[in-house]
N, C-alpha and C positions, 0 to 999 in steps of 0.2 A: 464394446470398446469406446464407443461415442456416446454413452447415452449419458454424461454430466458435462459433456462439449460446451462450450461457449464458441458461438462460430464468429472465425476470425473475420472481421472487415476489413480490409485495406482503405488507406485514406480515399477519399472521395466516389467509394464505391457505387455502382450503378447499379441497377437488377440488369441481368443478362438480358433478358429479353427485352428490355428498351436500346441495350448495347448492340445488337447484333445489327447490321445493315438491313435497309428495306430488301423486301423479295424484289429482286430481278429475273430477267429472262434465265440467268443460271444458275435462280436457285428453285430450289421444289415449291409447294404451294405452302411447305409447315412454316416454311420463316427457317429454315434451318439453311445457313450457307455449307456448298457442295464445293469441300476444298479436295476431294479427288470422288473418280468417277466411280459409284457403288450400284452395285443392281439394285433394282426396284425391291426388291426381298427384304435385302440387307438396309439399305435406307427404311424399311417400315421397320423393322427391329431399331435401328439406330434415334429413331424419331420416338420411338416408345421407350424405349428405355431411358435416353435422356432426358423428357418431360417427367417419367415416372421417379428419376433420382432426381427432379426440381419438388416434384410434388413430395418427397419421402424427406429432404432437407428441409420444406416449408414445417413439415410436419413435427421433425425435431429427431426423425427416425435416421441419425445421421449413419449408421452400420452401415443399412442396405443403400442408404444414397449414393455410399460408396460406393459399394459393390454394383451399385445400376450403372454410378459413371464410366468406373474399369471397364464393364464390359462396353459401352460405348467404348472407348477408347480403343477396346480391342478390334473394335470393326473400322473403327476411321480413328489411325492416331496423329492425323492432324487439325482435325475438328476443334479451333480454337474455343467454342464456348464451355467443353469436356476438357481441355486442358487448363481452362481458369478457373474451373468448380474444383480439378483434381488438385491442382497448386492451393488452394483457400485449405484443403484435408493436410494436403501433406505440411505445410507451417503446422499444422493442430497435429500432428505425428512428430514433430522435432526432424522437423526433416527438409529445411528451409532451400539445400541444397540442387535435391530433386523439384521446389517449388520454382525456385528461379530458373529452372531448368525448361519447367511445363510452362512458365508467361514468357520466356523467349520465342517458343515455339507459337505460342497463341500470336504475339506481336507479328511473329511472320508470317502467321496464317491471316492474319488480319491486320493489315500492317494500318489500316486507315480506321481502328477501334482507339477512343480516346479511354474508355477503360483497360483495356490490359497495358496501355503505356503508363498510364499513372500508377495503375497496379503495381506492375515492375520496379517502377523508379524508386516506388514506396517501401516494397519490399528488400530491395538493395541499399536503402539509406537505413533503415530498421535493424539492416544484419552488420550496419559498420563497411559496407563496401562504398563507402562514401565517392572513389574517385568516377564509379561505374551509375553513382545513381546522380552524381554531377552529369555525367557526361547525357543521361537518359532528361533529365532535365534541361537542359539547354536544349534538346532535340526538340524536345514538349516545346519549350516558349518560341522558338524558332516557328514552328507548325501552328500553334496556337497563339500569336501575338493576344487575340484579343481575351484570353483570359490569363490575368496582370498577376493572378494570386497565386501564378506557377515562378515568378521570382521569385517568391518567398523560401519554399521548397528547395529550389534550386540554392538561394542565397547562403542555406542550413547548409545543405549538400555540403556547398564551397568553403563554406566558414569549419564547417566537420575536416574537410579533407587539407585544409591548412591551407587554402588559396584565397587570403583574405582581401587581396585588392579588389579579384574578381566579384565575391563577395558583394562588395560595397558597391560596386554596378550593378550589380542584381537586383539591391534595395534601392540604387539610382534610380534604373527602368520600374519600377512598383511605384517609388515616390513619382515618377512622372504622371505614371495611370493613376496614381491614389490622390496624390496631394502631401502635403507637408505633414505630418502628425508627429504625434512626440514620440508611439510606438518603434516609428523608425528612424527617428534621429536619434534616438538614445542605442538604438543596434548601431548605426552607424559610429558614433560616439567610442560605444564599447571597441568594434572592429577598428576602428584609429589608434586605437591607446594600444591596443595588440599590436599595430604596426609599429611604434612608437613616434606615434602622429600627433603628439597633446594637444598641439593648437591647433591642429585640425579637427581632433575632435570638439574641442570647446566651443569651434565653429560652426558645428553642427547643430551645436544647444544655441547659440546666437542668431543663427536663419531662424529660429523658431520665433526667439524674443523677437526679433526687429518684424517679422511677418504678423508677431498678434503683442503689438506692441503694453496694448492696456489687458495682457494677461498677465498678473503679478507671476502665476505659478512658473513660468520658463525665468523670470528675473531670480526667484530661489531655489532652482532647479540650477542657474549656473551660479549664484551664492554658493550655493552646495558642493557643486564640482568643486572652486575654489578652495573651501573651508576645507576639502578630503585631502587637497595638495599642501594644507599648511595655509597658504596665503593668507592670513587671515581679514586684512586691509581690504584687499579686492573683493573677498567676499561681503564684505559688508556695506561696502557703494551697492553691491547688487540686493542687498536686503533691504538697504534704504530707498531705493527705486521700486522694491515689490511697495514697501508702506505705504509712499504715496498712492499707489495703483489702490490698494488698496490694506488696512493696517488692520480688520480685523480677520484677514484668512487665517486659519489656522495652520498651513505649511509654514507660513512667517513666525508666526509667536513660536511655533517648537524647532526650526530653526535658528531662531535669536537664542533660544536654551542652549541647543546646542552648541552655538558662537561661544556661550557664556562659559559652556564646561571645559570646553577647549582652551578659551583664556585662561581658566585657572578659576573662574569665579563663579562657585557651585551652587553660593547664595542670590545673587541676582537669574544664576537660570533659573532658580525656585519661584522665584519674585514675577518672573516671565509668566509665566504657566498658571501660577497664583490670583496673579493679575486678570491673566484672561479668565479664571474660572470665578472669580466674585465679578466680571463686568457682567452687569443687569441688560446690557445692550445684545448679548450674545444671546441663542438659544440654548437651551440642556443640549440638544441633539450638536450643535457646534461646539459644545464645551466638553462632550466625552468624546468626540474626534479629535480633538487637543492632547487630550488626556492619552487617549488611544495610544496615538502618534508619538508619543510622550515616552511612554513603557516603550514601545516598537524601539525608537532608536535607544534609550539606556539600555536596552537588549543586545542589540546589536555592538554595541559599545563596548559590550561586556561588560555597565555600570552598575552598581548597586541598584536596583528596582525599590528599595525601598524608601528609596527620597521622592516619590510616584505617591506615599499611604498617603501621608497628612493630606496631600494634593484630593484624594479622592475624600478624605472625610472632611475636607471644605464642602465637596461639591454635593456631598452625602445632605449636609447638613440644609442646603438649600433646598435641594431635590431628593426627601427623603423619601419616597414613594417612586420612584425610578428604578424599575426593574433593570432595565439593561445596565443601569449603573453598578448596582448591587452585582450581579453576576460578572462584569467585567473586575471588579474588587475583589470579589470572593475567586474566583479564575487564579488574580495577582495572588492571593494572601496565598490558595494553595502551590502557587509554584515556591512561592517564600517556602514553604512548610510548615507556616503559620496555621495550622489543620482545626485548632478550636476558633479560631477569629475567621475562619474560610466558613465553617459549619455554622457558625451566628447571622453569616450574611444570606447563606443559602437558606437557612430557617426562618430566617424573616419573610425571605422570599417566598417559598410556600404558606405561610401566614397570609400573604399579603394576594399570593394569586394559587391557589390549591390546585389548578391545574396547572403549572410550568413545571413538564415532566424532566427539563432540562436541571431543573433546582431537584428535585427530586434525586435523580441519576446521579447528580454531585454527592448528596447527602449520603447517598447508598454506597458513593464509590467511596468516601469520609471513612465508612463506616464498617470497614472489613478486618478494622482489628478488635471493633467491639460488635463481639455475635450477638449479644442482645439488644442492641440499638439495631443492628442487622437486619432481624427478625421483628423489631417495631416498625422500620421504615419499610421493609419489605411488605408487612401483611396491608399498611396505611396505604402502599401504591397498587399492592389487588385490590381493595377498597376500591381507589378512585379510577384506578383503571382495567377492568377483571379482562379485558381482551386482548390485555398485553401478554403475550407468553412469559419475555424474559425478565419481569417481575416474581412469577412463582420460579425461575433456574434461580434468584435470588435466595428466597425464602427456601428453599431446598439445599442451598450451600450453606444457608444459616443453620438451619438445623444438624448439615450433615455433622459439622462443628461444634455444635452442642452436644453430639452422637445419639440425636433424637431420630433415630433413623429410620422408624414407621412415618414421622411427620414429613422427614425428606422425599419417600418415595410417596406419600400423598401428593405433595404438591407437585413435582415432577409428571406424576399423571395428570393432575389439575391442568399442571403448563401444556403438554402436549394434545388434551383436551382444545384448548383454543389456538394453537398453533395450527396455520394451515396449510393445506399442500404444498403450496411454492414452497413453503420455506423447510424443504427438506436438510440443510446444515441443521437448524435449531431442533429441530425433531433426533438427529444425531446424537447431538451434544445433552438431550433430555434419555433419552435411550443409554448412553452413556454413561449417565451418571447415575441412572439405574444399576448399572451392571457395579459400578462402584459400592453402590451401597451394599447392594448385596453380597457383594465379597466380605465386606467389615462385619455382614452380619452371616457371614461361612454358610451360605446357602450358594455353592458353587455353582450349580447348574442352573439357578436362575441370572445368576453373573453373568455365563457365557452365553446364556440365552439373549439377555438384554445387549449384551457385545453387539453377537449378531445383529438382531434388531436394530441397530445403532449402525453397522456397516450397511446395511441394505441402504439405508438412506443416504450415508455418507460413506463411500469404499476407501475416502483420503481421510478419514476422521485421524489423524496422529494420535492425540491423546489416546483415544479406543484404539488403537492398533497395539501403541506400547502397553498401555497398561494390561489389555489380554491376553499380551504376550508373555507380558514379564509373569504374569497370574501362571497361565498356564506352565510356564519353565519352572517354579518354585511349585507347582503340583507334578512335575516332570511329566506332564499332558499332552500329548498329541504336538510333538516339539517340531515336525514337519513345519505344521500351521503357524507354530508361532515364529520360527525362523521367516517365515514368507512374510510375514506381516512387518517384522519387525525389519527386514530386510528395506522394504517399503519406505519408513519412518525413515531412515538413511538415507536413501535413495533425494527422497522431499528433503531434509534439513540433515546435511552429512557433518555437519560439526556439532551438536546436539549433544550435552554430555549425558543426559540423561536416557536417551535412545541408544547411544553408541555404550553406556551400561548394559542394558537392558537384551544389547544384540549380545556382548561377550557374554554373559551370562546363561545365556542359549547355549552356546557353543559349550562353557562351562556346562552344563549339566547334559550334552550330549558327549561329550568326554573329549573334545576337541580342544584338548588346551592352548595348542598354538594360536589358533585364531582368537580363542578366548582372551588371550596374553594380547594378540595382536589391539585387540578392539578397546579392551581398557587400559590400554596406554593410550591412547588416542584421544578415551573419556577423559581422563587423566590431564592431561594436555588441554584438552576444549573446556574443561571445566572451571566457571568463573564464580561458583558460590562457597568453594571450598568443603566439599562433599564428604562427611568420613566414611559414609557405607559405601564410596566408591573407591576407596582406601581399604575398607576392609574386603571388599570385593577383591583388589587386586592380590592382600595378601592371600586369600584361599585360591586365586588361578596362580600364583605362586610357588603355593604349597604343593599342590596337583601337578604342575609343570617341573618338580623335581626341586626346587631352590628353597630349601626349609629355613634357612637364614633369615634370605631376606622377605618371606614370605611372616617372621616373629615381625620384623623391624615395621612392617606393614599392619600388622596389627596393632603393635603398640603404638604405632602415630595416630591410628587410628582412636585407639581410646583416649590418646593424649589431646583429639583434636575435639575431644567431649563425646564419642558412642560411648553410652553405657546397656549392657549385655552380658547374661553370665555367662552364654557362651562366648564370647568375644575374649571375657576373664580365663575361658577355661583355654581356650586355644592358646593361648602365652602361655598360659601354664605348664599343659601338655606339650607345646611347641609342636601341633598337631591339628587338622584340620579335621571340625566337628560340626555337621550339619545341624542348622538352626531349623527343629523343627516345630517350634512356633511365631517363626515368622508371617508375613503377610504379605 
């Protein structure tokens, strides 16, 4: 039940065993405190079995961890270090309820443990019970003055739970302990403007400027606040104040762009940015922070990013051996969709350094609607890199698509070949794609073999769940298994049109048409690619369900929506449902 667990940490988690109080006169000699009185018997079981479910949790064997700490529990169920192991299980069961249930218990078993209060608090701020882990918080900073980083938490709490004055005293008492910093006058700032405090918050970004007077970035920092309000005047006394401070930071120059675009004047912001990228005084690495900063807010803007190119192929031309420049351009041109001028800069780019597997992975990702360019940059990166697994899952999806499909399943074992243990997902998804091919090549039993194979490693693998199911329902195969599976995939992503197919479908061929009807209306609904096999789907649970009508109308939208099928043809025809038996 645990064996693909990731165990849950709570914020500032401790190991147990440093948490628990020194041995006193009333505790035993193990270190284990004696929160009711147990015979000598039962404390020796209770002492074994809870070191043996530490030792079975180190180990990763989290089943029997469990089952060790239950039975502790069973003999002492106020034993707070058994109640905070069992709370960390039941969050990883979806069962956060009984979790805060077991560190209430622990907190009163041990009411002077700084682990299960932080525990607690954390776990009730995480589940949305914001007023409860406020309330647990202020208890912490109360008890614990001297550690400051529990306002923080608490500040979250408050600010969650809508009590933003209180809030702003939380990051008051932290800035005391901490100091002035920007992190939290800009919290402050934001929590002002929620009260509807503007000059209070603006006051917040001006403690900062007046405290570090010759730091231009708080002078553009309230320019900015200004320029978001409209002002545009007062922001600009404050950008003139950052220039003196100093005129070649880069927050000032794309600042002043931004001033420029907001006036109205789209060519001197150009001229801004321009400017700074031919001054010979700046470095490359200051001039593609400009540039960065540049795209960041035309992004944000929601501006055209292409008044950003010419910008970079000035900087190109200076710095034309500038890898990071190159891949921040080629990054730009592919979000443009500029996909042949994105592919010229990434190809330089391995030109220029054969190993930047980041230019690479571009080129491959470039490269998924042309299978033979696919399958050239594929084999070039086992070349340069043969230890990579997910180079050959590449060169195996090229192929699959060529319908070269000995060459698919070569490489796929190549890839799992150098795939290692830990990375039992990728070992999945190579298993998986086994099973894939083998179906295209109607060798079913090695399909469902590879399935399996593919679940052992991965029991949530979605893809392999649906697709061996859907296999198995269109073989009307052991429809048990494939309802459980597919059941599964639901379960994981219940708006899925593709899974929620796949589940009616079952149901369809196990002759349940109601559910079947239920499930692809559903697909139907969830679906965003405009599906026609799931149109034709509908018309045959149609047909089945009695409604011969509109089970025609469903079909012919369907061929209208471009399925072409002679049974598809023949079913309008006959206005009669006809099993495709050379489907796949």
């Amino acid at each position: 039940m645990f064996k693909q667990l990731i165990y849950f940490l709570f914020l500032l988690f401790l190991p147990v065993a440093q948490a628990w109080p020194h041995p006193s006169s009333e505790e035993d000699r193990s270190g284990l405190p004696n929160t009711k009185e147990l015979s000598s018997s039962a404390q020796r079981k209770f002492d074994y079995f809870f070191y043996e479910g530490i030792n079975l949790k180190n180990a990763g064997k989290y089943d029997a961890a469990f089952d060790a700490f239950n039975y502790c529990y069973a003999i002492d169920s106020t034993a707070a270090p058994v109640l905070y192991e069992l709370a960390n299980f039941y969050m990883q069961l979806n069962h956060p309820e009984i979790a805060v249930g077991l560190l209430k218990k622990a907190v009163e078993s041990s009411f002077d443990n700084f682990s299960y209060k932080i525990a607690l608090a954390s776990i009730t701020r995480n589940l949305g019970m914001f007023e409860k882990a406020a309330e647990a918080y202020e208890e912490l900073v109360k008890e614990y003055p001297e550690k400051a980083d529990l306002n923080f938490y608490l500040a979250e709490a408050l600010t969650q739970q809508g009590d933003i004055q209180k809030a702003i005293e939380a990051y008051n008492a932290l800035e005391t302990s901490m100091g002035m910093n920007e992190a939290l006058s800009m919290q402050k700032y934001r929590l002002y403007n929620m009260l509807g405090k503007p000059d209070r918050a603006l006051e917040e970004i001006g403690k900062l400027a007046n405290k570090y007077p010759m730091e231009s970035r708080y002078q553009i920092i309230l320019g900015d606040l200004h320029l978001d309000k409209g002002e545009t005047d007062k922001a600009l006394e404050f950008y003139e104040k950052a220039y003196t401070i100093d005129p070649t930071s880069p927050y000032y120059i794309v600042s002043m762009a931004n001033y420029y675009e907001i006036k109205g004047d789209k060519e001197t912001a150009e001229t801004q940015i321009r400017n700074a990228l031919i001054n010979e005084k700046l470095d490359v690495d200051t001039k593609v922070n400009i540039l960065s900063r540049y795209i960041v807010s035309l992004q944000q803007s929601q501006k055209d990013t292409e008044s950003a190119n010419p910008l970079f192929e000035t900087l190109l031309e200076q710095h034309p051996e500038d890898i990071e420049l190159r891949q921040m351009y080629g990054g730009l041109l592919t979000i443009q969709g500029k996909m042949d001028e994105a592919k010229f800069q990434f190809q330089l780019i391995t030109e220029m350094e054969p190993e930047n597997m980041a230019a690479w992975q571009q080129l491959l990702n470039l490269s998924v609607r042309d299978v033979p360019e696919m399958i050239r940059i594929s084999k070039k990166c086992i070349e340069l890199f043969p230890d990579v697994p997910q180079y050959y899952l590449w060169l195996g999806l090229a192929y699959f698509q060529d319908e070269n499909y000995q060459g698919a399943l070569q490489a796929y074992r190549e890839g799992i070949e150098v795939t290692t243990d830990e990375n039992l997902p990728l070992k999945s998804d190579f298993y998986g794609q086994i099973g894939d091919t083998y179906y295209y090549l109607n060798q079913m039993e090695q399909a469902y073999a590879a399935y399996d194979e593919a679940l052992k490693y991965n029991e949530r693998n979605m893809v392999v769940l649906n697709n061996y199911a859907y296999f198995l329902a269109l073989a009307k195969k052991d429809l048990v298994k494939a309802e459980r599976m597919s059941a599964l995939c639901i379960k994981l992503e219940p708006d899925n049109a593709t899974y929620l197919d796949t589940y009616a479908w079952i149901f369809f061929m196990q002759g349940n048409y109601t559910l079947a009807k239920f499930y692809i209306e559903k697909a139907l609904t969830s679906d965003r690619t405009g599906s026609d096999e799931l149109v034709d789907h509908y018309g045959d649970i149609l047909f089945m369900s009695g409604d011969v009508e509109k089970a025609v109308e469903q079909w012919i939208k369907a061929k209208e929506m471009g399925k072409e099928s002679p049974v598809l043809d023949q079913k309008i025809a006959e206005r009669k449902y006809i099993e495709d038996e050379n489907v796949k």
